[in-house]
C-alpha positions in Angstrom: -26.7 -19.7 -35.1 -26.3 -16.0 -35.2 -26.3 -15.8 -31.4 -24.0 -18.4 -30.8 -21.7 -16.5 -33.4 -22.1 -13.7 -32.0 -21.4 -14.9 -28.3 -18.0 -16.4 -29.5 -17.1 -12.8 -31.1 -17.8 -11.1 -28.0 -15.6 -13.8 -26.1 -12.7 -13.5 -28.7 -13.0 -9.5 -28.3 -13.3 -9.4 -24.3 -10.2 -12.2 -24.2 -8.1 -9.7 -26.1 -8.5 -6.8 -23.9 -7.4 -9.3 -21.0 -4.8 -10.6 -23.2 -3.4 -6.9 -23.6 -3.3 -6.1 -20.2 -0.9 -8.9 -19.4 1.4 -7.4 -22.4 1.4 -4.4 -21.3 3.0 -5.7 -17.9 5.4 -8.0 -19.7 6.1 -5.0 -22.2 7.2 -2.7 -19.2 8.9 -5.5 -17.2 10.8 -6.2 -20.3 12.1 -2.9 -21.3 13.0 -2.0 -17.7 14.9 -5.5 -18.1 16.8 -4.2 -21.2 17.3 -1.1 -20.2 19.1 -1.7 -17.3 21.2 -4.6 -18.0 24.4 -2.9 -18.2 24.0 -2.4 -14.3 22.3 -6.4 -14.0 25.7 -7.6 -15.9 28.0 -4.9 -13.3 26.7 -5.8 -9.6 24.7 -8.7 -10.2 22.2 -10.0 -7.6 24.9 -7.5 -5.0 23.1 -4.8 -6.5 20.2 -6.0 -4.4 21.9 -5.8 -0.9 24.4 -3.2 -1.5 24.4 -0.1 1.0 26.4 2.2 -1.3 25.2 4.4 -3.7 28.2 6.7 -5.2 27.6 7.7 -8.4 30.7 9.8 -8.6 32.7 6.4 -7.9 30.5 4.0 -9.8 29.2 2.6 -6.5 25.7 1.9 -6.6 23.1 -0.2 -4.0 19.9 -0.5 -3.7 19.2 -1.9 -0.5 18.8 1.8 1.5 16.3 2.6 -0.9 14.2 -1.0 -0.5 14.3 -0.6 2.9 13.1 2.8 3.2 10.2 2.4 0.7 9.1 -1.3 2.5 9.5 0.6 6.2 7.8 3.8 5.2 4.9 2.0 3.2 4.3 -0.4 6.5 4.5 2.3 9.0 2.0 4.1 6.3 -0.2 0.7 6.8 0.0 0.2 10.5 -1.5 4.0 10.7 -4.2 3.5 8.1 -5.6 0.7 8.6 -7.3 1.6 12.2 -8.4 4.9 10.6 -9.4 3.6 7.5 -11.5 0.6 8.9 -13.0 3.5 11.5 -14.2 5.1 8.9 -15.8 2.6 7.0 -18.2 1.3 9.9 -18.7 4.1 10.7 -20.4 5.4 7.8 -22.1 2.0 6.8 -22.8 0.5 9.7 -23.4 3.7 12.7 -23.9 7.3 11.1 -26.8 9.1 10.5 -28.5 8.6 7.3 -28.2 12.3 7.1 -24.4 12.4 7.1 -23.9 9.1 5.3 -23.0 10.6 1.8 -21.1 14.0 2.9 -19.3 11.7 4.6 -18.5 9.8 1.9 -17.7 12.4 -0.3 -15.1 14.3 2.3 -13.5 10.8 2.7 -13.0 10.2 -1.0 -12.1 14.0 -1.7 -9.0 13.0 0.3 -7.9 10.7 -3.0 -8.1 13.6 -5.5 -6.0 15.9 -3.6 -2.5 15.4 -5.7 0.5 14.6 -4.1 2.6 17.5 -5.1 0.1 18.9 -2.5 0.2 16.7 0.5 4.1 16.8 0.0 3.6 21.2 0.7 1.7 21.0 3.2 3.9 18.3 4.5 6.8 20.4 4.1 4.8 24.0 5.9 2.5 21.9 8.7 3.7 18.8 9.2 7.2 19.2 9.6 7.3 21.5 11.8 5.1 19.7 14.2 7.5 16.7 14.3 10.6 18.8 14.9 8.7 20.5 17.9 7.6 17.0 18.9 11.2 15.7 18.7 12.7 18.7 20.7 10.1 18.3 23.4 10.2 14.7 23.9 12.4 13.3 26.4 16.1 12.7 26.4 15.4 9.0 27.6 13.3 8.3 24.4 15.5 10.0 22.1 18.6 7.3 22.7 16.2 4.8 21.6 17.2 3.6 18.2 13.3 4.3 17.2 13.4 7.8 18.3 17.0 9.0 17.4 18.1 11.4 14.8 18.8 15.0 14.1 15.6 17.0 15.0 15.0 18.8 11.4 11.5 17.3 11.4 12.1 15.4 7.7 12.6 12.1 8.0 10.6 8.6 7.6 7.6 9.1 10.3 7.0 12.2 8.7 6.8 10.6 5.4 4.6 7.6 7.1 2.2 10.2 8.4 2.0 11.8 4.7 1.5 8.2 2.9 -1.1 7.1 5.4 -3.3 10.3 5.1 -3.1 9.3 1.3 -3.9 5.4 2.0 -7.2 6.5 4.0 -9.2 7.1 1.4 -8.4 4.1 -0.9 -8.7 1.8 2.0 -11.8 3.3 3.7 -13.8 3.0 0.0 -13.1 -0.1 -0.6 -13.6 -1.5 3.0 -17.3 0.9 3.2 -18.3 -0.9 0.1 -17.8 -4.7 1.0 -19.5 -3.7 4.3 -22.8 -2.2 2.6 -22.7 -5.2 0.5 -22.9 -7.9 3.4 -26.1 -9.5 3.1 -28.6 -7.6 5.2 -29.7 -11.6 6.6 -26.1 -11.9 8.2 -26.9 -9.4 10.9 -30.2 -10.4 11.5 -29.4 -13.6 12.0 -26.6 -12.1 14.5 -29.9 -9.9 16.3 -31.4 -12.9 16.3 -28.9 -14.9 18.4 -28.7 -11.8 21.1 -25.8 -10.4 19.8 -25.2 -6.7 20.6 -25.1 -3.9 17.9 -20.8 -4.5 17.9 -21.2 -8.1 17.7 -23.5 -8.0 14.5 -20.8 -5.7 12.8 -18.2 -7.9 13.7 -20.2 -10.7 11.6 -20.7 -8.4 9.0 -16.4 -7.8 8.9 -16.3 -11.5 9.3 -18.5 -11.9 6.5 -16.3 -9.3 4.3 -12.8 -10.3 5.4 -11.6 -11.4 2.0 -12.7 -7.8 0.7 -11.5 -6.1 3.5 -7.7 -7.6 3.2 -8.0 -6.5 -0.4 -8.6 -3.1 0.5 -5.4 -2.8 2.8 -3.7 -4.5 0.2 -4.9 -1.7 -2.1 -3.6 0.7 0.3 0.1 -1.0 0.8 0.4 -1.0 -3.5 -0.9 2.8 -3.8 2.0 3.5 -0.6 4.3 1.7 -2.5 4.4 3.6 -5.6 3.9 7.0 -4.2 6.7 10.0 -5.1 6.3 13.2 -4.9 5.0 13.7 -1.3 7.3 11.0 0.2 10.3 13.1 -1.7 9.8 16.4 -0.4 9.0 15.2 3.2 11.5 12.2 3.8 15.2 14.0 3.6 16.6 11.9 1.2 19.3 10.3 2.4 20.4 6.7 1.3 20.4 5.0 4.9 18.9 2.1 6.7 18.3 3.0 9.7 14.8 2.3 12.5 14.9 5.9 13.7 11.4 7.7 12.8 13.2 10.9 12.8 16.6 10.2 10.5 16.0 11.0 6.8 16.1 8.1 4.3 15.1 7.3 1.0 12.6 5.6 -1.2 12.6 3.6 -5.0 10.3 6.5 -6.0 12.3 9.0 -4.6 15.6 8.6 -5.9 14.4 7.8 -9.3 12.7 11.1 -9.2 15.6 13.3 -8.3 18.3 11.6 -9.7 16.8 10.7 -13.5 17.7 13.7 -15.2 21.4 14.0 -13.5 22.2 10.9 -14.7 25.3 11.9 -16.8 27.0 8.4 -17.7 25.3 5.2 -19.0 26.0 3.2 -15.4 24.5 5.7 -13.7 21.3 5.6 -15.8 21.1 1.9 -16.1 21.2 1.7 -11.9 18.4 4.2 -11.3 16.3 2.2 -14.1 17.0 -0.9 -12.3 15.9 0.0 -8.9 12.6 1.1 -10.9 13.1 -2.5 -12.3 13.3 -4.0 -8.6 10.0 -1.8 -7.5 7.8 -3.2 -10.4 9.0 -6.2 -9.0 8.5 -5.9 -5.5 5.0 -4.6 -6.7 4.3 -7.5 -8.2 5.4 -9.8 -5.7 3.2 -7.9 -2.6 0.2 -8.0 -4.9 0.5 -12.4 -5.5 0.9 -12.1 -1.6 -2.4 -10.5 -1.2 -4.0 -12.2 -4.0 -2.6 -15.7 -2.2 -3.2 -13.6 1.7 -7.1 -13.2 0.6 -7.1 -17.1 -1.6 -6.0 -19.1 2.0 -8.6 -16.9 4.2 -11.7 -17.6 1.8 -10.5 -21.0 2.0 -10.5 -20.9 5.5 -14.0 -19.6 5.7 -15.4 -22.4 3.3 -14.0 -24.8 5.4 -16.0 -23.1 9.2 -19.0 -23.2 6.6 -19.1 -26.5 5.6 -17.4 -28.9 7.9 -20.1 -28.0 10.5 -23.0 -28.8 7.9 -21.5 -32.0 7.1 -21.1 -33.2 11.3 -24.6 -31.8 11.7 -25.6 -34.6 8.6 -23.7 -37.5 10.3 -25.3 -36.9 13.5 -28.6 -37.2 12.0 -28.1 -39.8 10.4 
């Protein structure tokens, strides 16, 4: 009796602490709700799509800055991932025992670096290297939409090279630690079979896609949110544009520089709603990973057992 009281007390208690979490998101989506509704009652769901953002005239839109957060966390992603993955087979699966936990260490000293960091040397490295690159590079390329803009060495591929230095180290843990936790009988069963030292670690990913997905995911929510670095790096101006090279802006960003000039109530309520619109877009990429990594271990269930069930007809 005293056990089974005690195991429903435990329950009750663990329950709450999960119960809490999901108020604390509903607190937060709530007050950004409320606290931006003068701007939700003003522009409506235009607010969404509009390309202006004038605060002297009232005029605001929040589309240049979706765009340029979406486009610079992606380009982020599309750099990381290679790298990140790299990294992680490299140190489970190929390097030396010897260099197995510096390693390690040097990859995840990347995440404590802060941003305000990565965003100077960002500013003092990195962007000088892109302007050089852009002078140098061909007049041909340059009147590509991809490659145009003014060469002052800020602008979005400057701030996708700064997020994806960032996103390594998230990415690269969690991807290292689904690959040391493949069962060991996965790969021997792949030595068995004649497969080469490659094949066997492309059973082991097979084996860990679902955690694998989850750690890019990871990566595309910590690129999402990022501020400081992205500000100092990206030029900051409210655009849409494919160019690598022109400067745009983020969510992040202009909530950053813009909070504390916010002299009328408008103008305050706008910049609280496009932090509104970023919790939601947050949300809504995380249930697309959660659903992303739901259909692939469905997938996988379905290659394990339909086989085993032919193999038990054809016996019988």
């Amino acid at each position: 009796m005293r056990r089974s009281s005690d195991d429903r007390l435990f329950r009750l208690g663990t329950g709450v602490f999960a119960t809490v979490v999901l108020l604390v998101v509903l607190a937060i989506g709530f007050e950004l709700f409320r606290q931006s509704l003068l701007s939700i009652e003003k522009f409506g769901f235009a607010f969404w799509k509009g390309r202006t953002w004038n605060p002297v005239s009232g005029e605001f839109g929040a589309l240049p800055f979706i765009w340029g957060t979406l486009y610079s966390s992606f380009l982020a992603l599309l750099l990381s991932t290679p790298i990140a993955l790299g990294i992680a087979i490299y140190i489970s699966e190929l390097s030396p025992r010897l260099l197995r936990q510096p390693l390690t260490y040097l990859t995840e000293l990347l995440a404590a670096i802060p941003s305000i960091v990565y965003g100077l040397w960002g500013v003092f490295v990195l962007t000088p290297m892109i302007r050089k690159l852009e002078l140098a590079m061909p007049a041909v390329l340059r009147k590509l939409p991809l490659f145009s803009g003014p060469p002052v060495g800020v602008g979005m591929g400057t701030a996708a090279i700064i997020l994806a230095i960032m996103v390594i180290p998230f990415s690269s843990s969690v991807a290292r630690e689904i690959l040391k936790n493949v069962p060991s009988n996965q790969r021997e069963a792949a030595y068995a079979l004649g497969a080469t030292r490659w094949e066997a670690i492309k059973v082991a990913m097979g084996y860990g896609k679902t955690g694998i997905i989850g750690a890019v995911m990871l990566g595309l929510g910590r690129a999402l949110g990022e501020t400081m670095a992205v500000t100092m790096v990206i030029g900051n101006a409210p655009q849409i544009s494919l160019s690598l090279f022109a400067p745009q802006y983020t969510m992040a960003a202009v909530i950053a520089n813009e909070f504390t000039e916010a002299a009328d109530e408008l103008y305050l309520h706008a910049l609280i709603e496009i932090g509104l619109v970023l919790f939601i877009i947050t949300i809504l990429v995380n249930f697309a990973s959660r659903f992303l990594i739901w259909s692939t271990k469905r997938r996988i269930s379905r290659v394990l057992i339909f086989p085993v069930a032919g193999e038990e007809e054809a016996a019988a």
